[in-house]
C-alpha positions as CSV (number, residue, x, y, z in Angstrom):
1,X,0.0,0.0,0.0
2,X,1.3,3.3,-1.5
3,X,1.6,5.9,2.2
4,X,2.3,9.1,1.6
5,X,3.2,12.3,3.5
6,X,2.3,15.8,1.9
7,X,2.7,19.2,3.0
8,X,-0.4,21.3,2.4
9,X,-2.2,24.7,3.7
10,X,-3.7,25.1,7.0
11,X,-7.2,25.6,5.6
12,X,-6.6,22.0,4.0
13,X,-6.9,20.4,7.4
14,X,-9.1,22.6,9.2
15,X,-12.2,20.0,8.6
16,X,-9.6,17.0,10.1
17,X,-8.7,19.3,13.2
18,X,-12.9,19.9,14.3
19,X,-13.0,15.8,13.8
20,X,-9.8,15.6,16.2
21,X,-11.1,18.3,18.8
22,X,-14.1,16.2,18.7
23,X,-12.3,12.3,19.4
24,X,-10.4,14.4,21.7
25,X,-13.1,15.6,23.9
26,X,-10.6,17.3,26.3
27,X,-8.3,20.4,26.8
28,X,-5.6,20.0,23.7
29,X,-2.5,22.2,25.3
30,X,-0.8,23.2,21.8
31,X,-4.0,24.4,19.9
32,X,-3.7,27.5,19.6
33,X,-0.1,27.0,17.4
34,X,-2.0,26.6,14.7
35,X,-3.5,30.1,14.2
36,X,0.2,31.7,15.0
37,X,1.2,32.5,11.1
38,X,4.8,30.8,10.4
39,X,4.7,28.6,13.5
40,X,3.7,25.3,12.4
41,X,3.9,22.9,9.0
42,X,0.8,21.0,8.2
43,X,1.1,17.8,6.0
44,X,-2.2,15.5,5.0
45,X,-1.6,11.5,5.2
46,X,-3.1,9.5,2.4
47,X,-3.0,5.5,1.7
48,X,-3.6,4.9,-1.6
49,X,-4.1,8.5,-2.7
50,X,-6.4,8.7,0.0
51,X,-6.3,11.0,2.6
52,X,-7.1,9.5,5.6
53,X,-5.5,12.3,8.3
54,X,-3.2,15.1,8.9
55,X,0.0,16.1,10.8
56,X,1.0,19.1,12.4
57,X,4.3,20.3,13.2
58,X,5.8,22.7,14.5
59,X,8.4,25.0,13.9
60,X,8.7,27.9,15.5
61,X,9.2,29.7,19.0
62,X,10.5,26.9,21.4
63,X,10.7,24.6,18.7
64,X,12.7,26.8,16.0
65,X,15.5,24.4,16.3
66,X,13.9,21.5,16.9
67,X,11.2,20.9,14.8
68,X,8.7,18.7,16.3
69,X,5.4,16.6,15.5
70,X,2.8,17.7,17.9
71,X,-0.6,16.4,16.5
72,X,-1.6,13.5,14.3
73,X,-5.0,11.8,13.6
74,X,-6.1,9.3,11.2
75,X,-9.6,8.2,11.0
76,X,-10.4,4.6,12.7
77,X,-10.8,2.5,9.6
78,X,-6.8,3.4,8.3
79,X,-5.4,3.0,12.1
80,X,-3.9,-0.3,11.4
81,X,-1.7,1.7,9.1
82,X,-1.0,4.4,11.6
83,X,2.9,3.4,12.2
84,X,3.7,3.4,8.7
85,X,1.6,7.3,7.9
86,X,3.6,8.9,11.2
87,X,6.8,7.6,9.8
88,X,5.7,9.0,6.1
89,X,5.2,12.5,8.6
90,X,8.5,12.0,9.9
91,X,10.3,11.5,6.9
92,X,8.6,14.3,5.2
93,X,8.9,16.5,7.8
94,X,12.2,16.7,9.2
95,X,11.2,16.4,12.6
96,X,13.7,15.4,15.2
97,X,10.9,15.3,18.2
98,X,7.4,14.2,19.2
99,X,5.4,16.2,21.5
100,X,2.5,15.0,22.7
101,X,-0.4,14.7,25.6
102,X,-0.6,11.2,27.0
103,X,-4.6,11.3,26.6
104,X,-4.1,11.5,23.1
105,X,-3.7,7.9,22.9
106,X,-3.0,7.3,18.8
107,X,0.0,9.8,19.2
108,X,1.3,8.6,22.2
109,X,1.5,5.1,21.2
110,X,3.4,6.8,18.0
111,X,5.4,8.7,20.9
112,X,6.5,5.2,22.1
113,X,6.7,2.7,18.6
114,X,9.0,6.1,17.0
115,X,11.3,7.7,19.4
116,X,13.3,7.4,22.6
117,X,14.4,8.9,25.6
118,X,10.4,9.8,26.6
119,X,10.5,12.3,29.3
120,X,7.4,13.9,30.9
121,X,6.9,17.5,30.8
122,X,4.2,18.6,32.9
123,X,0.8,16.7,34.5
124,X,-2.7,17.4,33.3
125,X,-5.4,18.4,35.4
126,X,-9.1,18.3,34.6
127,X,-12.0,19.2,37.1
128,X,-13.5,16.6,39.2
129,X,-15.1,18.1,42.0
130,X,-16.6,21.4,43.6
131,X,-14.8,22.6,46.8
132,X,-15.9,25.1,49.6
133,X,-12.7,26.5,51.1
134,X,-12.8,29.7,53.3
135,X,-9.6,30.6,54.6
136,X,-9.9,32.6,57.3
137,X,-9.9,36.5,56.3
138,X,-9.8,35.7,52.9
139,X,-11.8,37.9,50.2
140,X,-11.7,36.4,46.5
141,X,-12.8,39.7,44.2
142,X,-11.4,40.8,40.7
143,X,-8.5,43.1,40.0
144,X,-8.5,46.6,39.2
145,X,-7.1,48.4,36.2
146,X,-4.3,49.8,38.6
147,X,-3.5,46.0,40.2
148,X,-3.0,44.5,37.0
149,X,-1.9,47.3,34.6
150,X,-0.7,44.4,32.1
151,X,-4.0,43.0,31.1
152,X,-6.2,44.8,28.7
153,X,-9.2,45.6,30.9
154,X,-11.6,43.4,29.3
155,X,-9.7,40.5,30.5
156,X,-9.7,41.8,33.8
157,X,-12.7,39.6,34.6
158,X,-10.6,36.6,33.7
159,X,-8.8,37.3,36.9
160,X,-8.9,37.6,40.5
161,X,-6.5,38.6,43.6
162,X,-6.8,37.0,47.0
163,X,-6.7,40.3,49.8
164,X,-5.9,39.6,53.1
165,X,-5.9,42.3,55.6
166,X,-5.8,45.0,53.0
167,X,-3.3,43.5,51.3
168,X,-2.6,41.0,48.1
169,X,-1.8,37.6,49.1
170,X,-2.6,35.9,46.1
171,X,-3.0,36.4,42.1
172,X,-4.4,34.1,39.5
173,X,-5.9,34.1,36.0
174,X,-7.7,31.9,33.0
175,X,-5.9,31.7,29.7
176,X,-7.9,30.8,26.6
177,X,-5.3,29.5,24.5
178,X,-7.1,26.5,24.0
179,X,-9.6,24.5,22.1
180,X,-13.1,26.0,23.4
181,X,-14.2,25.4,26.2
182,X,-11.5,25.1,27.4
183,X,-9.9,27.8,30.2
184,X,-6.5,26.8,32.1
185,X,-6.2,28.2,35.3
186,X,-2.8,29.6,36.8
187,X,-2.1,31.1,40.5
188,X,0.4,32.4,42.6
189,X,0.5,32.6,46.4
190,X,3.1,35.5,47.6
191,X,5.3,34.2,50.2
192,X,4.1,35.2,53.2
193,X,0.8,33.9,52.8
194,X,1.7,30.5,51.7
195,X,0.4,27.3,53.7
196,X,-2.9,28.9,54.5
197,X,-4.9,27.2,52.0
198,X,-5.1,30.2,49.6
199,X,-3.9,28.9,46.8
200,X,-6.6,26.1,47.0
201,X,-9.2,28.9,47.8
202,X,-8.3,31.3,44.3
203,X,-7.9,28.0,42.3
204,X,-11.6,27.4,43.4
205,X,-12.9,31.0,42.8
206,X,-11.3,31.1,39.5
207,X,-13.2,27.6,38.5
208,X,-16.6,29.3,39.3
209,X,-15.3,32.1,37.3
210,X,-14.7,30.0,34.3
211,X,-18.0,28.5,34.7
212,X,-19.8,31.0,35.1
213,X,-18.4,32.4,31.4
214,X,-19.1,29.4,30.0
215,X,-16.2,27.8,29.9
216,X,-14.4,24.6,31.1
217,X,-11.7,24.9,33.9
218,X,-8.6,22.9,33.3
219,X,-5.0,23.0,34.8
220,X,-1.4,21.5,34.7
221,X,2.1,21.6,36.3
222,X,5.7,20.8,36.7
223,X,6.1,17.6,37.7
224,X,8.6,18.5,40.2
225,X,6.1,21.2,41.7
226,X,4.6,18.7,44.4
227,X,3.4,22.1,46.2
228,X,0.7,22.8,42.6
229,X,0.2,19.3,42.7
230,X,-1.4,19.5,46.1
231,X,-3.2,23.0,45.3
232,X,-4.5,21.7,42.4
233,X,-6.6,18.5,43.9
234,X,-7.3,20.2,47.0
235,X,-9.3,22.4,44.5
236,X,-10.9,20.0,42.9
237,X,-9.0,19.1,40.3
238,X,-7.1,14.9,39.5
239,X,-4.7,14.2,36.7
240,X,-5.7,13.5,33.1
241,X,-2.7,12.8,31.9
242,X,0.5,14.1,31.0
243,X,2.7,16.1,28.3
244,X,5.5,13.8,26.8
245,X,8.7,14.3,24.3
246,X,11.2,11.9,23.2
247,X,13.5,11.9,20.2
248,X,13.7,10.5,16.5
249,X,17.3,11.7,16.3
250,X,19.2,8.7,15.2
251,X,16.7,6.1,14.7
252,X,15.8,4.0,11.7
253,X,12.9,4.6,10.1
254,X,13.0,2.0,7.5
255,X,9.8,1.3,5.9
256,X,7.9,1.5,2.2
257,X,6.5,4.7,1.4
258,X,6.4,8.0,-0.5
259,X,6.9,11.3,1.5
260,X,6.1,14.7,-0.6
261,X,8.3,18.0,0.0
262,X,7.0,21.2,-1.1
């Protein structure tokens, strides 16, 4: 069977990306790459001069120098050829890396049949539960203009401070650089105030924000961080899954097909 890799416009994939948002069903962390002009390659996959997926990869910002595959989809009746079209991708590419979120489960069993040296980047949180905390003293309420003179005032509403006493103990916002609806949700606690339970209480606040705008409230952190970790399910939220990257660099790809420059 004749696979083939081919690099085409974004608009040539944009109907395969609403059918992968859709399989996905979930928060997809590099999304918004797409729309950033001169950031990413697209290529369609075809078996037999039929198309039966896409690739996307990218190319710019952190990975100017190293090029890497970050989405791929083929449609369930061409799966049992889904080895041999990421290879095709590969090839055709150039790229020397695969980066991927494990509950995206076609590319990360790519992640593991093409590469090495997986390494996890950061854990994936998704909402499981509404939480109650009210830390003693503690008033959730949204910035002003003069508290948060970089954000454009209508975003202001995307973000809150935790006050104390008169004073800001804690800050925190919703980014919507994601598939819709998706919202991910970012704190920080000064240092004073830290283990008081306010970083669980503005992690909270902000997830009835995001609901309340119609929106879905996810999260993710450093591995290492054990301290977000904590924050994070004490408000609510359990892991997903997980960002992973390993390497093509050096490996054979040996295998029958045609991959397409342009």
């Amino acid at each position: 069977m004749e696979i083939r890799a081919e690099a085409v416009d974004l608009d040539e994939i944009r109907s395969w990306r609403d059918t992968y948002r859709q399989e996905m069903g979930c928060q997809i962390i590099h999304d918004s790459i797409h729309t950033r002009r001169g950031w990413t390659r697209e290529f369609v996959l075809s078996a037999e001069r039929v198309v039966v997926g896409y690739g996307s990869v990218a190319v710019a910002g952190p990975w100017a120098v190293e090029p890497t595959v970050y989405e791929f989809f083929v449609t369930p009746p061409h799966r049992s050829r889904a080895i041999e079209l990421f290879r095709a991708l590969l090839d055709a590419s150039g790229a020397g890396f695969i980066e991927v979120q494990s509950n995206d489960l076609l590319a990360t069993a790519m992640l593991h049949a093409c590469a090495r040296d997986v390494t996890q980047c950061s854990i994936l949180f998704h909402d499981n539960l509404t939480t109650s905390h009210t830390p003693l003293g503690a008033m959730f309420r949204e910035p002003s203009a003069e508290e948060a003179p970089d954000i454009p005032e209508e975003h202001l509403r995307w973000n809150g401070v935790v006050e104390i006493d008169g004073r800001i103990a804690a800050t925190g916002g919703i980014l919507f650089h994601y598939n819709p609806p998706y919202g991910d949700i970012h704190m920080e606690v000064s240092k004073p105030f830290r283990r008081r339970g306010l970083g669980a209480f503005i992690v909270q606040e902000l997830k009835r924000v995001c609901y309340s705008g119609g929106h879905i409230p996810s999260a993710r952190c450093n591995p290492a961080n054990v301290a977000s970790h904590r924050t994070l399910q004490k408000a609510g939220f359990v892991p997903c899954g997980h960002m992973l990257r390993g390497s093509t660099i050096g490996l054979s790809q040996d295998h029958e097909r045609i991959s397409t420059y342009t």
